[in-house]
ZADO-931833 format. One record per residue (C-alpha): x, y, z. Coordinates in Angstrom, 3 decimals. Example, Ala and Ser with C-alpha at 12.3 -4.5 7.8 and 13.67 -1.06 7.14 Angstrom:
BEGIN
PT         X         Y         Z
PT    12.300    -4.500     7.800
PT    13.670    -1.060     7.140
***
This chain:
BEGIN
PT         X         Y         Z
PT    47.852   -63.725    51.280
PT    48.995   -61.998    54.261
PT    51.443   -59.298    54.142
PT    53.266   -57.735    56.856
PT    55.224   -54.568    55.462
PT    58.317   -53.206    58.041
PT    59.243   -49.573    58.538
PT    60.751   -47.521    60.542
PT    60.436   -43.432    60.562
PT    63.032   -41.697    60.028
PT    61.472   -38.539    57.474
PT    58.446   -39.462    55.794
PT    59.411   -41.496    52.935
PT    59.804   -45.071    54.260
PT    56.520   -44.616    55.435
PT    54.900   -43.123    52.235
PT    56.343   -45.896    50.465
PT    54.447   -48.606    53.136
PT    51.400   -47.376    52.701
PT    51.479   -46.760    48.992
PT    51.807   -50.273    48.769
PT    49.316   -50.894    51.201
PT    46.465   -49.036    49.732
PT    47.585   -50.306    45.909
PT    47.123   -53.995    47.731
PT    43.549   -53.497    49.292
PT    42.584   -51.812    45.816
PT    43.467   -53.967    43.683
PT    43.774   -57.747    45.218
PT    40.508   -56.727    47.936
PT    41.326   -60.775    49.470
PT    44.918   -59.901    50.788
PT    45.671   -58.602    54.282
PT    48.745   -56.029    54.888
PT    49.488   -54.373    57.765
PT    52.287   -51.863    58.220
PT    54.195   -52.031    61.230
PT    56.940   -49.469    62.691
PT    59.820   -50.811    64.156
PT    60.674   -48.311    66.964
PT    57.775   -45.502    67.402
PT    55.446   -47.204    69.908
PT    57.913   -49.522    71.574
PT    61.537   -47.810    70.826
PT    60.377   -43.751    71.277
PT    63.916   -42.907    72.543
PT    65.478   -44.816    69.338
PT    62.505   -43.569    67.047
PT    63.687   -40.026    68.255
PT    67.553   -40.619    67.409
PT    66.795   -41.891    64.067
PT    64.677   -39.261    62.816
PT    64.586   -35.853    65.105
PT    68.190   -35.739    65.957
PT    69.200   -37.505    62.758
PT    67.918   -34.270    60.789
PT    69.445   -32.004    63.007
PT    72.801   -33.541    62.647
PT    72.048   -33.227    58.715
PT    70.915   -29.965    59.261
PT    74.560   -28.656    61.511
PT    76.666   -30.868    60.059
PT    75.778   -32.000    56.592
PT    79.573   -32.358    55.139
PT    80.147   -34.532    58.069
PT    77.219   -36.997    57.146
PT    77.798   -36.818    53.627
PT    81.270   -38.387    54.637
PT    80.348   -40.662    56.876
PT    77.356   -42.098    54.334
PT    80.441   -42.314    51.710
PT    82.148   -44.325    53.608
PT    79.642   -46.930    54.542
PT    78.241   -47.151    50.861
PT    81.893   -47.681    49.373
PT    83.327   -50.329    51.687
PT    81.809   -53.773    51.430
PT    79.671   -54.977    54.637
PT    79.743   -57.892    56.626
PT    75.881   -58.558    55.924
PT    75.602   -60.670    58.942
PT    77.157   -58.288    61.434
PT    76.774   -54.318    60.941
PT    75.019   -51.340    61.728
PT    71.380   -52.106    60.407
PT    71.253   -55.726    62.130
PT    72.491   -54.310    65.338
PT    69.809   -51.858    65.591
PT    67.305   -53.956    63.858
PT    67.357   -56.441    66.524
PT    66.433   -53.622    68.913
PT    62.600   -54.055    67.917
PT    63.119   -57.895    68.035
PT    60.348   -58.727    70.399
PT    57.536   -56.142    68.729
PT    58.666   -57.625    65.625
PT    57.994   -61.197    66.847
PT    54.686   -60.116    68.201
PT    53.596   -58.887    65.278
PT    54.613   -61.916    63.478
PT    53.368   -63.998    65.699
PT    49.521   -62.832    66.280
PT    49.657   -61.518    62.190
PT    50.969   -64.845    60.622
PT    52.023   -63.407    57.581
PT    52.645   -65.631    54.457
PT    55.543   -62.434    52.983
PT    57.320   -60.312    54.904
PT    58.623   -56.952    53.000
PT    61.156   -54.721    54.618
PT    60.879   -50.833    53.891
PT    63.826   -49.727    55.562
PT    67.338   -51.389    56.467
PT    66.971   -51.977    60.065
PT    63.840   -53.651    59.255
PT    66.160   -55.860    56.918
PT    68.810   -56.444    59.590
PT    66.314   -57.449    61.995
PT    65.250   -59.718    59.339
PT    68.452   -61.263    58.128
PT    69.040   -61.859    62.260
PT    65.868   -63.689    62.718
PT    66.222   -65.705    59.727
PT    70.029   -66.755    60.198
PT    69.542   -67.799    63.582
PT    66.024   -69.812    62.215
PT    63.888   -68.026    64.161
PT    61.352   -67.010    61.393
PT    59.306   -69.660    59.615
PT    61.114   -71.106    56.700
PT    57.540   -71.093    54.779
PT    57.581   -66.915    55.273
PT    58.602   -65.169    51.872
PT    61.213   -62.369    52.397
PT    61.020   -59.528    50.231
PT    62.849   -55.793    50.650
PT    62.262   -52.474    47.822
PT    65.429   -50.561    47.876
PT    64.404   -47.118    47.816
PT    66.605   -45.143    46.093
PT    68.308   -44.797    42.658
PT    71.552   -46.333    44.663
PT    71.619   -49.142    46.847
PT    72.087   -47.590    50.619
PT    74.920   -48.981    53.047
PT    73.807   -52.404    54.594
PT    72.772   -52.982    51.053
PT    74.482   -56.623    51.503
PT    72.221   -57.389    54.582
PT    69.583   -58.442    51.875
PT    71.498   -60.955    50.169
PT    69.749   -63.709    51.128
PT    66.268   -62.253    50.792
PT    63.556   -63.693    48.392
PT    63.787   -61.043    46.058
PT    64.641   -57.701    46.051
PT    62.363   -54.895    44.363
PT    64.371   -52.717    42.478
PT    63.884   -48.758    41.396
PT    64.800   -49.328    37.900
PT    66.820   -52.199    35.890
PT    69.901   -49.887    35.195
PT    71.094   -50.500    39.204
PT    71.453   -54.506    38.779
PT    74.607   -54.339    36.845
PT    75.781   -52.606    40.324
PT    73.962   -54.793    42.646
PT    75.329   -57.922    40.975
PT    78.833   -56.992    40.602
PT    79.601   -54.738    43.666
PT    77.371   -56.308    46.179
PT    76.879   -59.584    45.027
PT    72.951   -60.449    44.467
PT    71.629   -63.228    41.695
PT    70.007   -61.416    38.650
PT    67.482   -63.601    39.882
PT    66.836   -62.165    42.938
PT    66.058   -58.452    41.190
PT    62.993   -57.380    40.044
PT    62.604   -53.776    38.653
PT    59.379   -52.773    40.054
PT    59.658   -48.752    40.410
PT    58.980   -47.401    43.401
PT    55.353   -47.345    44.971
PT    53.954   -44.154    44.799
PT    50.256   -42.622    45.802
PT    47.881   -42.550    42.796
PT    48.041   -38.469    43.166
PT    51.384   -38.793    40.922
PT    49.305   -40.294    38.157
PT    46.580   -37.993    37.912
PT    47.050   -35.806    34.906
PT    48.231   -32.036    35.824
PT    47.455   -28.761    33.755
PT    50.938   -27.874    32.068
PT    50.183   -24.392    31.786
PT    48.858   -23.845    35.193
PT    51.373   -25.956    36.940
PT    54.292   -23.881    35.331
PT    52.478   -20.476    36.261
PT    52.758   -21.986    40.030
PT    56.317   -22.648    39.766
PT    57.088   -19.226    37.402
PT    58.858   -21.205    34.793
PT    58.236   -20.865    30.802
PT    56.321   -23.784    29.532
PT    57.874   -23.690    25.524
PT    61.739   -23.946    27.153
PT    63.026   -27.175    27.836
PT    62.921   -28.635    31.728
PT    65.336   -30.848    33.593
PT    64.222   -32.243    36.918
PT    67.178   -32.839    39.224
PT    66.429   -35.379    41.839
PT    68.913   -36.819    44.240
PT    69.578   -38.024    47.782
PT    67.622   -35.870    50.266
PT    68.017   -34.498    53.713
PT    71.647   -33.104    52.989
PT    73.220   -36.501    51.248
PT    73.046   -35.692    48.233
PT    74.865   -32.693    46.019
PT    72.058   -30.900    44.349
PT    73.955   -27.737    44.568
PT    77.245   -28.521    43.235
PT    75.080   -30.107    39.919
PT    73.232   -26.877    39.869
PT    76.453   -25.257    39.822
PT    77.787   -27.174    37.187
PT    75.267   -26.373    35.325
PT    74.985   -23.396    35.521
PT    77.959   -22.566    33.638
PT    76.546   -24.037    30.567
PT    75.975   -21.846    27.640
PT    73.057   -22.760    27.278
PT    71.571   -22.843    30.803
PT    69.381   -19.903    30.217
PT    67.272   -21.618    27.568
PT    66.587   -24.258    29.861
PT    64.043   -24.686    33.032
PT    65.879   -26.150    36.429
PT    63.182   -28.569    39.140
PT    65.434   -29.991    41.896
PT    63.731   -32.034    44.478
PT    64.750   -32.907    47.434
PT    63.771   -36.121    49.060
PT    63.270   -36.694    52.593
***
């Protein structure tokens, strides 16, 4: 099998996420091919710049602003044929094609939602080869705006099963379609870690209870105001606080 796995940089984890995959693939099935192509940073630098460096430094200045602006994408339903992620998907149409065309991949997965504009262009307009499997991993523990783009996707690899009820009724995939997966990760987040050394790193007490809080990165998500919330509890000082943030 040939795999051709779609990303586009824009922080780090799209990326991380291809090439967990890929490594997982030429570990364990050693007769596959995969290769991870970015959409924008060798063809598209100007693009691959907005996306990612100026991106982060909106998020950085105006993070209220981009919270309400990524609230009102997720809430209101897209046209899946005509938005945001295929119009700037179909700027790496022709890199895209090469790659497809010189790779001749049997799936195609998309690790980011231009990717799976681009896609849902080329394969509404029967460009692609109707023998080429289309596959997307949403990346998050909610579906992103565009979500609807993938609708007519192979299947759709899925975080966790708890997010289909919303997938299903709110955006409209086939149960079918959704296959809870997890994310891919490196093998470094399975290797066993010393308890007692890793909470002497981190200055926590081992014997209290811990909650991990871990929400939408790069200034989307609230981590703060949950903090906050809980922080009035009575019983937040018997209790160890992790918050990661995700970029």
């Amino acid at each position: 099998m040939r795999l051709l796995i779609l990303t586009a940089t824009a922080g780090e984890g799209h990326n991380s996420l291809s090439y967990a995959l890929k490594n997982y693939i030429n570990e364990h099935h050693k007769d596959d091919e995969v290769l991870v192509y970015d959409l924008y940073k060798n063809d598209h630098k100007l693009f691959a710049w907005i996306i990612n460096d100026l991106h982060f430094w909106n998020l950085a200045h105006f993070p209220h602003l981009m919270r309400f602006q990524y609230k009102l994408s997720l809430e209101n339903k897209v046209d899946k044929n005509h938005n945001g992620s295929v119009t700037f998907g179909r700027l790496a149409k022709k890199g895209v094609l090469k790659q497809i065309n010189e790779f001749k991949p049997d799936a195609i997965i998309s690790m980011h939602t231009f990717a799976t504009g681009l896609l849902n262009y080329l394969q509404r307009k029967d460009i692609l080869d109707k023998k080429i499997k289309l596959f997307t991993v949403i990346p998050d523990y909610s579906p992103h705006p565009d979500t609807e783009t993938n609708l007519d996707f192979d299947y759709v690899f899925t975080p966790c099963k708890e997010v289909h009820p919303l997938l299903i009724n709110k955006k409209g995939f086939k149960e079918e379609q959704l296959i809870p997966t997890g994310l891919p990760v490196h093998p470094k987040f399975y290797e066993e870690v010393d308890k007692d050394a890793f909470a002497a790193e981190v200055n926590i007490d081992i014997n209290k209870f811990t909650l991990l809080i871990f929400t939408g990165g790069v200034g989307i998500g609230n981590n703060f105001k949950v903090f906050k919330a809980l922080s009035k509890a009575k019983t937040f000082k018997d209790i160890n606080v992790i918050i990661i943030m995700k970029c």
